[in-house]
N, C-alpha and C positions, 0 to 999 in steps of 0.2 A: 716279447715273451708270449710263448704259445698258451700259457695259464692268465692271461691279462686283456682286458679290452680296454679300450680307449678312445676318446671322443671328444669334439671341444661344444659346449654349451654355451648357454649365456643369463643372464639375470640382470632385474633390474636395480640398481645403487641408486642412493639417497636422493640425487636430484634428478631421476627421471632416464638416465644415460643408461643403455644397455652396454655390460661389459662381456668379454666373454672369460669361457675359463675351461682349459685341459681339465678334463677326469678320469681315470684310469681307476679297475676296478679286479678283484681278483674272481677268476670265474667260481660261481656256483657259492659264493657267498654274499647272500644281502645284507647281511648285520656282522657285514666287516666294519671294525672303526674307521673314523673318518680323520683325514690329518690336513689342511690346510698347509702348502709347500706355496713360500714368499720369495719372490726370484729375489736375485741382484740387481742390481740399477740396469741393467740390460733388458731386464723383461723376459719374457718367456721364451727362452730359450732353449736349446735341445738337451741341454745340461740339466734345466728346468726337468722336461717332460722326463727325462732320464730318471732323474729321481723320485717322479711321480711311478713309474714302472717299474722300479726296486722297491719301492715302500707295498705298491701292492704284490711284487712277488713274494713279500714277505707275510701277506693277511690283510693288507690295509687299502680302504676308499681314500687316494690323493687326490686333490683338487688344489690347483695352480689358476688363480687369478691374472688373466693379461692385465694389470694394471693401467697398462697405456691403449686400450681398446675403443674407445672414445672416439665416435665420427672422426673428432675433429685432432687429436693426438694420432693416430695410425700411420698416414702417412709421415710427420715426422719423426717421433720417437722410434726408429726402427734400430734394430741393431748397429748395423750399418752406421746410421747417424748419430748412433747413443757413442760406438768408438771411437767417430773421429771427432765429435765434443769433447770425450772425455781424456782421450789421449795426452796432448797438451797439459791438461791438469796432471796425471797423476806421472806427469814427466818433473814438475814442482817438488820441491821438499815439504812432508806435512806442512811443516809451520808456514812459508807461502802460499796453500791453498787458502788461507784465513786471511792474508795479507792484501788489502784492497788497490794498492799501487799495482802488485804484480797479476793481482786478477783484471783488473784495466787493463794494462798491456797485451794481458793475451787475447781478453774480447778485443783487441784494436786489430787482431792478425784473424782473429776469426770468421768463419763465412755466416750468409744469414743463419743459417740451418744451426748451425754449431751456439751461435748464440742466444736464437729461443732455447735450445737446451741447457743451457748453462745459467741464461737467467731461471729458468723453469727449475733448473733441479738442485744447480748450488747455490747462487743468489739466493733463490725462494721456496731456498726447500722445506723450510718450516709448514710454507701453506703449502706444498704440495703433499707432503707427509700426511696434513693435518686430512685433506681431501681423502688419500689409499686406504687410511686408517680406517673412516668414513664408508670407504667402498669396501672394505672386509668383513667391518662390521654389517654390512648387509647381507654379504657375500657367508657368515659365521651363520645369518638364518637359515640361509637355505642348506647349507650342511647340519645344522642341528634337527632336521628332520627326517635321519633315518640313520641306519646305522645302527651300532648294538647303543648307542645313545653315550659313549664313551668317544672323545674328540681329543684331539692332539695340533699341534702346529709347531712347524720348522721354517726357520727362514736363515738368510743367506746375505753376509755383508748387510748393505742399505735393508733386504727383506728380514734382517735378521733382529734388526731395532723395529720394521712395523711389527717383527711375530709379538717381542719382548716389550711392546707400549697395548698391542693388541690384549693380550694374556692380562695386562691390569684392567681391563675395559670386559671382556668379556670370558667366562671361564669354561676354560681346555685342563682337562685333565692330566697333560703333559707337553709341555712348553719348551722346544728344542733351537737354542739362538747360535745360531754361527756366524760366530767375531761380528756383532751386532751392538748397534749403540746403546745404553739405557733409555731406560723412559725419559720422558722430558723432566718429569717431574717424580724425582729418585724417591720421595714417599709416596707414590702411586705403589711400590711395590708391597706396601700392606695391604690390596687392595688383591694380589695375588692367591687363588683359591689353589690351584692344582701346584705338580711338582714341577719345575723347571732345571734344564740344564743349559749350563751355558759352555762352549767350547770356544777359545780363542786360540790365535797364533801368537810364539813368543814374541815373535819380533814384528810387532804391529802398534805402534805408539799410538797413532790415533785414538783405539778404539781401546787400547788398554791401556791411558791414563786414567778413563774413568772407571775402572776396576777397583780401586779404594774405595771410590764414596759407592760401589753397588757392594761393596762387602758389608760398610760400616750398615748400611741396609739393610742386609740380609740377618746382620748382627742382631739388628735393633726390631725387627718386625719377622724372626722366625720363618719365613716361607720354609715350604720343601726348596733344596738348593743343593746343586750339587753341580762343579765345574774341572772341567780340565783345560792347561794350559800345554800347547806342544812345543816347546824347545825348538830353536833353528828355524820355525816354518814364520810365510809371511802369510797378510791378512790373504784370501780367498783360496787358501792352500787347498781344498777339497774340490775346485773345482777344476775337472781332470780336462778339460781345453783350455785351460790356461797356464798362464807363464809363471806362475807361482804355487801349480798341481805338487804335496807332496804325495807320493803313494802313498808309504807307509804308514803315517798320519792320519790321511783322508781314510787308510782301511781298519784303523782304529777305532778313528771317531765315527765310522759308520755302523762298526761293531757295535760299540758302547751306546750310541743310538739306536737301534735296535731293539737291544735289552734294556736300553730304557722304558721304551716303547711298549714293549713286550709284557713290563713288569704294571705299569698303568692302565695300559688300553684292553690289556687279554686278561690283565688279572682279577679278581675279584672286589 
């Protein structure tokens, strides 16, 4: 976009590790709001950067965290290697990927490469979660110093549960989760300052089983909340390089984002 610049930075996280992080920025505006974009389990990818350059053609400072930036993560976590770990899996029926006979089996067929990410990301992904979160939260300072001082965050699948565990841990004025998991700990969400929206796909059981106990939630501790479900789509339906893109869906939910967006960050 000829109204946008762009650049990748870096900063330092909790234990000393430099990560880096795409920024894009709308020209001629310094006290654009700032919005925090949390990839998919893929990492930063051009889907990623994509959405960082529509949020700013729309007014807004985006900043996308490589998560997997780390010396020592780079070379393995690459795209590349994140899809042929992850393939395999989500060739599985949900309820198998939890199933610890059939997750054996498949590390038995797997190569090295495939299996540090597999223990790293679904094995353990507790701790690795627990680290991202860790690393945003650092990543959250150094966006909280500039800008019109009004902050936002969207995330995406796996980045769509750190935006929504993020937003109870530190406060964003509007909190945008795409078919993302709950907090770990579903009364963290009284702990929620700003408004949040959450959009899911109808036909996504994983991640909307646990749609009841965030209601009863929302019930019980008032946040700002407001969600849409789309009919027919699967989990990652918005994102337009994949097998489960739907248009018309992802042009809704970007709409309705938007003026979410619009109505917290630009508003008074």
């Amino acid at each position: 976009m000829d109204n946008v610049s762009e650049e990748i930075r870096n900063y330092k996280t909790f234990d000393g590790s430099t990560l880096d992080y795409f920024v894009t920025n709308p020209s001629k505006n310094e006290k654009a709001p700032r919005i925090i974009v949390i990839s998919e389990i893929w990492g930063l990818t051009e889907f990623v950067k994509n959405v960082c350059r529509r949020l700013s053609g729309e007014g807004y400072s985006a900043i996308a965290p490589d998560l997997y930036s780390r010396p020592d993560d780079k070379e393995l976590f690459t795209e590349e290697n994140l899809m042929d770990a992850m393939r395999p899996i989500w060739s599985l029926p949900p309820e198998k990927r939890r199933d610890p006979k059939a997750m054996e089996e498949l590390l038995s067929k797997a190569s090295d490469k495939s299996k540090k990410i597999i223990n790293s990301i679904m094995l353990g992904r507790e701790t690795i979660e627990k680290r991202m979160v860790n690393d945003l939260e650092e990543l959250y300072d150094v966006v909280n110093k500039g800008g019109n001082g009004k902050k936002g965050v969207v995330g995406f699948c796996m980045g769509g549960g750190l935006a929504f565990q993020l937003s109870t841990q530190k406060q964003f004025d509007a909190s945008v989760i795409f078919y993302g998991a709950n907090p770990r700990n579903i009364d963290d969400v009284s702990r929620i300052k700003g408004a949040i929206f959450g959009i899911y796909a109808g036909e996504d059981s994983s991640i909307n089983s646990g749609l009841p106990t965030l209601i009863d939630a929302v019930v019980k501790y008032k946040p700002d909340f407001m969600m849409k479900i789309y009919p027919g789509t699967f989990h990652a339906f918005f994102n337009d390089s994949g097998m489960s893109y739907h248009k018309e869906a992802a042009s809704d939910a970007w709409i309705k984002t938007v003026s979410f967006y619009e109505k917290y960050l630009k508003g008074e």
